[in-house]
C-alpha positions in Angstrom: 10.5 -18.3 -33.6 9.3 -15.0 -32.0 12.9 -13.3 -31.0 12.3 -9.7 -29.3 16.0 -7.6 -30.4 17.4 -4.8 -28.0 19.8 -2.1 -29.5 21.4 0.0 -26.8 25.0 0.7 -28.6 25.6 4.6 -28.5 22.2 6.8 -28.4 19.3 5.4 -29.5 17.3 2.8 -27.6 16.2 0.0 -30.1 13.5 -2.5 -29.4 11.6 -5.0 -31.7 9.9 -8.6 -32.1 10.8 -9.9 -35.3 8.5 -13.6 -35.6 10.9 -16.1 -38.1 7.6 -17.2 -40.2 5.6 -13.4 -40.6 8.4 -11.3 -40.2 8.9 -8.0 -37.8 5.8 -7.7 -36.1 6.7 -4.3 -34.0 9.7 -1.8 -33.5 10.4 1.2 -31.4 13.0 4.1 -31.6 13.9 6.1 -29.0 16.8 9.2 -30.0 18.8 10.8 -27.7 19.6 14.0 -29.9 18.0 16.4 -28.1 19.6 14.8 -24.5 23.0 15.2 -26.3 22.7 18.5 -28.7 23.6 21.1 -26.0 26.7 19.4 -25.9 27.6 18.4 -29.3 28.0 15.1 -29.1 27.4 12.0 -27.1 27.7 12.0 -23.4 28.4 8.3 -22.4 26.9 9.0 -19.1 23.7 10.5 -20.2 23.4 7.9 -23.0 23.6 5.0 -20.2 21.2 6.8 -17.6 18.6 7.4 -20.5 18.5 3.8 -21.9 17.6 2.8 -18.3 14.6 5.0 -18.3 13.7 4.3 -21.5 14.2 0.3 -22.4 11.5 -1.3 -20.2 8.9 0.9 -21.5 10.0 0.1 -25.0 9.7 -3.6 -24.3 6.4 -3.2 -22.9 5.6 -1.0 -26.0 6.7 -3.6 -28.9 4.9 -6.3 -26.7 1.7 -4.8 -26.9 2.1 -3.6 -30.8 2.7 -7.2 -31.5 0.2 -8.6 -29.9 2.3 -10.7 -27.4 3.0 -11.3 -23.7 6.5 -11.9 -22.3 5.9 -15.7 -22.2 5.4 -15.8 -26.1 8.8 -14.9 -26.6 10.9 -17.8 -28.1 14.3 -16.2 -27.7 16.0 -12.6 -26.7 18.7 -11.2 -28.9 20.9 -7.9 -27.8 23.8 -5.9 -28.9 27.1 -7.1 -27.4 29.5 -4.5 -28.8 31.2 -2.6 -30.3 29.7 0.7 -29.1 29.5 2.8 -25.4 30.0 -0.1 -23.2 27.9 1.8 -19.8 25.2 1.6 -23.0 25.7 -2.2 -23.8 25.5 -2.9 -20.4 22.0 -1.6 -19.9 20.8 -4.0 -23.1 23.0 -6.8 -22.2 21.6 -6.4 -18.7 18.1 -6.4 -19.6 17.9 -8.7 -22.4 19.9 -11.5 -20.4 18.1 -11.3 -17.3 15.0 -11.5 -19.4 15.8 -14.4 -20.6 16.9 -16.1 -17.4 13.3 -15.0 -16.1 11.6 -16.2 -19.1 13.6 -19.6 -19.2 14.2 -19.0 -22.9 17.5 -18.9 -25.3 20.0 -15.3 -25.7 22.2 -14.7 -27.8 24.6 -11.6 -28.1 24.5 -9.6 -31.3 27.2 -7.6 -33.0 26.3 -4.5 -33.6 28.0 -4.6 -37.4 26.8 -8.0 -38.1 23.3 -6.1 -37.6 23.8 -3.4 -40.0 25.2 -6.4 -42.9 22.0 -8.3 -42.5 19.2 -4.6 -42.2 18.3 -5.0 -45.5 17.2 -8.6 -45.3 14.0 -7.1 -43.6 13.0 -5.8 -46.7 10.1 -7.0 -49.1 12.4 -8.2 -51.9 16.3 -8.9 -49.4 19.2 -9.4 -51.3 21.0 -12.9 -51.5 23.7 -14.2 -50.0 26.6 -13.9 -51.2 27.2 -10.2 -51.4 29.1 -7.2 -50.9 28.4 -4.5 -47.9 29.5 -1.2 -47.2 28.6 -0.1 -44.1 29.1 3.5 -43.4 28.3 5.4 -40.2 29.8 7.7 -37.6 32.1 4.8 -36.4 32.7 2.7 -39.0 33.4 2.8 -42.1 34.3 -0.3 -43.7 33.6 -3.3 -47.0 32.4 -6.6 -46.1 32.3 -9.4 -48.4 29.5 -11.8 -46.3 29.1 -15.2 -48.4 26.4 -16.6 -45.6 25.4 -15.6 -42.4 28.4 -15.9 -40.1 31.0 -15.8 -43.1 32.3 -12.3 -43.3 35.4 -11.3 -44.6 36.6 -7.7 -43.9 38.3 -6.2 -47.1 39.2 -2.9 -46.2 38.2 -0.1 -43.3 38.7 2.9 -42.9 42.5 4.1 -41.2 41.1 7.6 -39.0 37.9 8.9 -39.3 34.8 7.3 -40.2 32.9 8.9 -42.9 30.0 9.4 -40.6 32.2 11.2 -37.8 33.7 13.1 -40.4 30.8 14.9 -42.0 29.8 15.3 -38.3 33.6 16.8 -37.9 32.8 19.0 -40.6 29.7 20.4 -40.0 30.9 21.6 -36.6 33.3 23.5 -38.7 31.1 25.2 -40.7 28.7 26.0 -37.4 25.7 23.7 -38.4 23.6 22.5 -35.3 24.0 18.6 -34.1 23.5 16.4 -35.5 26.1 17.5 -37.9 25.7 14.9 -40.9 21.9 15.3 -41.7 22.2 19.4 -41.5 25.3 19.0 -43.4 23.4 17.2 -46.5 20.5 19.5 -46.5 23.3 22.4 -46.7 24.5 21.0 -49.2 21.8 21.1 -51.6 21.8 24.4 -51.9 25.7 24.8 -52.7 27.9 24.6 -55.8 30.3 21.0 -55.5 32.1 22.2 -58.5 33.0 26.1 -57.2 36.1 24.2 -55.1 38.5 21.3 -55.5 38.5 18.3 -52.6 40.7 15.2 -53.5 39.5 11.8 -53.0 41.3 10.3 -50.7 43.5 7.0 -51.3 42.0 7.2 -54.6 45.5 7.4 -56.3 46.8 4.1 -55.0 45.6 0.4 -55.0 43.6 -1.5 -51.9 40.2 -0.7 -50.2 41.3 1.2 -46.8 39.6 4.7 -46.0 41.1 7.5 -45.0 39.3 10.8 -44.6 40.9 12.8 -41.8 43.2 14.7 -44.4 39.5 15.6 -46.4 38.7 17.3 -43.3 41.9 19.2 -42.9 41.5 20.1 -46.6 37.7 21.3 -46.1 38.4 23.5 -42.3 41.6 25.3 -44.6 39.1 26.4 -47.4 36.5 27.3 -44.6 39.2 29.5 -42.6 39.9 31.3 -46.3 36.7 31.9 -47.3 34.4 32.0 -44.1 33.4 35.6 -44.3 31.9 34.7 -48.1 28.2 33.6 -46.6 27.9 31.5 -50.0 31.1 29.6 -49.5 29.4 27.6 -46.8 27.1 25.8 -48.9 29.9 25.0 -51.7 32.0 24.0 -49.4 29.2 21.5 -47.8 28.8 20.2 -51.2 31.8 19.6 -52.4 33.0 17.5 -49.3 30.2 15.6 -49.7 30.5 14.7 -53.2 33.8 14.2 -52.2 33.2 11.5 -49.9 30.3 9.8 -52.0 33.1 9.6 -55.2 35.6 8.0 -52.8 33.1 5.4 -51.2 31.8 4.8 -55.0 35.3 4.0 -56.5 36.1 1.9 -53.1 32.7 0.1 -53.8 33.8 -0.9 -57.4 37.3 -1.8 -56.6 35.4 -4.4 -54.2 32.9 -5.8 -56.7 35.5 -6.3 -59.1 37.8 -8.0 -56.4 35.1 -10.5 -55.4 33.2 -10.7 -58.9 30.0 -9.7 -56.8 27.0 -8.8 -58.3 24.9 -7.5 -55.1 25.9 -4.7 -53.3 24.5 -3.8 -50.0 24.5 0.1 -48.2 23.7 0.1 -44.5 24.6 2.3 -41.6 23.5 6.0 -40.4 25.5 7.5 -43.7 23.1 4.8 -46.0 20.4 7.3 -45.4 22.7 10.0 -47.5 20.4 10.8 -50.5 23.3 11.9 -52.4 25.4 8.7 -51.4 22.0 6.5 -52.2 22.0 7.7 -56.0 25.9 8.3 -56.3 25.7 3.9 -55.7 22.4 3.5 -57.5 23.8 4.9 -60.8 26.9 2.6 -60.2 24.9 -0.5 -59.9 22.8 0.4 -63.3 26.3 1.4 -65.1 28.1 -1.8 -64.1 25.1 -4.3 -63.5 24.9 -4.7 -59.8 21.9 -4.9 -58.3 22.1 -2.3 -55.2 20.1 -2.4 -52.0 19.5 -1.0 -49.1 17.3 -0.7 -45.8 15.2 1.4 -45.4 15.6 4.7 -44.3 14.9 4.2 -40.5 16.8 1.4 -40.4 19.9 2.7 -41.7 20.6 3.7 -38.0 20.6 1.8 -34.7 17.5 -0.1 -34.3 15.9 -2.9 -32.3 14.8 -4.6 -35.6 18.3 -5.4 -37.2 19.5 -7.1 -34.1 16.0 -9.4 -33.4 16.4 -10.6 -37.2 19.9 -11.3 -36.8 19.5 -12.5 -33.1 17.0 -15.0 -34.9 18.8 -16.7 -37.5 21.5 -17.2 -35.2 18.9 -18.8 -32.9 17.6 -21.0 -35.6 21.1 -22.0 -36.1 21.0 -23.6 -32.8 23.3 -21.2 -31.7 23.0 -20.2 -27.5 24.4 -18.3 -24.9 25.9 -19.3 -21.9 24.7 -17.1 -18.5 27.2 -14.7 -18.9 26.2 -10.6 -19.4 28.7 -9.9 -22.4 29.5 -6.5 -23.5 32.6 -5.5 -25.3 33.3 -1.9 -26.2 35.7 -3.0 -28.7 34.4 -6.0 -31.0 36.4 -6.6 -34.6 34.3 -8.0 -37.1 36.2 -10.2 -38.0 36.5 -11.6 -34.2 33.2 -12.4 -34.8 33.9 -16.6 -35.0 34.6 -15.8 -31.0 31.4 -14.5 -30.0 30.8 -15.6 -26.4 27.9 -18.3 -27.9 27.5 -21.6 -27.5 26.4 -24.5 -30.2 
């Protein structure tokens, strides 16, 4: 089953074909960083207008990379929610009208369910059952997934996701959008040892996150010490070894809850290099086996939501005519997904 995915959640326009017997055939990325950078952040407008421009051309694009024409496509799989829901629209739109044209099975995606199943497109995917954290500017949460459709959320974060709070943060300090990326890079150059950061909801039991109180702790240390031009690179560091401690002891509470031995990273914080080997050297001290997608898949894509969109195709799952698109979408509302058997 060929299964072209759409991804139009927040800023990024996602397209691929992903074929059930060789695999993804094509993807295509479009950011909207430099759209959104003179303001800081994401415009929901903007982000709506520019997937407009941009998603037909990225069909056409992933069509010809793949060698296909529209009427070889088998199925059409897009991101329902959660995310910007002018966005979603724009994707639901497109990839259900497509589909209507086309005379061929959709199905609508959650966006988390998308990021839990990333690393399946790798050469060597991890097997069900398994563990996931998936980190990113708006989530931050631990999934135990047994098979595809059986998810059971263990613990997310209370305020701020990790992703929005390293965002957060690097505002603070005055380091250009996106914040998180120029925030690591900062960070290599600092001492995490010159300040202490607590690790938050460390010091009790359960797997809920909290870091808003991490970032209140990091702006008071900057507002002290913000004329020392070295502070700003300790202080990166430190948060951020601060937040790759806490997820790490979360991560381990959770493998010993469930007696997993797979642990799974995904989402835009997944591409952390100090997160990856903070996990890695967890998984060789304690015997997991610890995997993740690859680096341009940790965020949005196209290709996470065609693979997903196909296995819930081959599960003779289908959707009715409706355009669904749900700004808010609880993973573990997933079992009410507007599909039909």
């Amino acid at each position: 089953m060929k299964v072209l995915g759409i991804e139009t959640s927040c800023d990024e326009t996602g397209v691929a074909v992903y074929d059930s017997e060789h695999g993804l055939l094509a993807h295509a990325l479009y950011s909207q960083v430099e759209l959104h950078a003179e303001y800081g952040g994401v415009v929901p407008e903007l982000a709506s207008r520019d997937h407009v421009r941009k998603l037909l051309p990225l069909i056409d694009q992933c069509l010809g990379e793949s060698g296909l024409t529209r009427d070889a496509i088998d199925g059409v799989a897009y991101t329902a929610g959660p995310g910007l829901i002018g966005a979603l629209l724009v994707g639901a739109a497109a990839g259900r009208s497509l589909a209507m044209a086309l005379d061929i099975p959709a199905i609508a995606v959650h966006h988390m369910e998308g990021h839990l199943l990333a690393p399946m497109l790798e050469e060597n995917p991890p097997a069900f059952p398994f563990v996931a954290l998936l980190v990113s500017g708006g989530h931050t949460m631990l999934v135990e997934v047994r098979e595809l459709g059986d998810y059971t959320l263990l613990g997310e974060t209370l305020d701020d996701a990790a992703g929005e709070a390293f965002d957060k943060t690097a505002k603070l300090l005055g380091l250009p959008y996106p914040g998180g990326p120029a925030l690591a890079r900062l960070a290599e150059r600092g001492d995490a040892g010159r300040f202490a950061f607590p690790r938050p909801m460390t010091d009790r039991p359960g797997l809920e996150f909290s870091f808003s109180g991490l970032k209140t702790h990091t702006r008071n240390l900057w507002l002290e010490h913000n004329e020392d031009q070295s502070a700003r690179a300790d202080i990166a560091a430190g948060f951020q070894k601060a937040v790759t401690e806490t997820l790490a002891i979360k991560c381990r509470r959770a493998m010993q809850q469930t007696g997993s031995g797979q642990l799974i990273i995904s989402g835009g914080v997944g591409a952390n290099i100090a997160l990856r080997e903070k996990l890695t050297a967890e998984g060789e001290k304690h015997g997991w086996n610890v995997s993740y997608p690859r680096l341009e898949f940790c965020t949005d894509n196209g290709a996470m939501i065609a693979f997903a969109g196909c296995k819930h195709l081959l599960a003779g799952e289908r959707q009715d005519l409706e355009i669904s698109a749900r700004a808010r979408w609880p993973l573990d509302q997933l079992v009410s997904a507007p599909r039909l058997a």
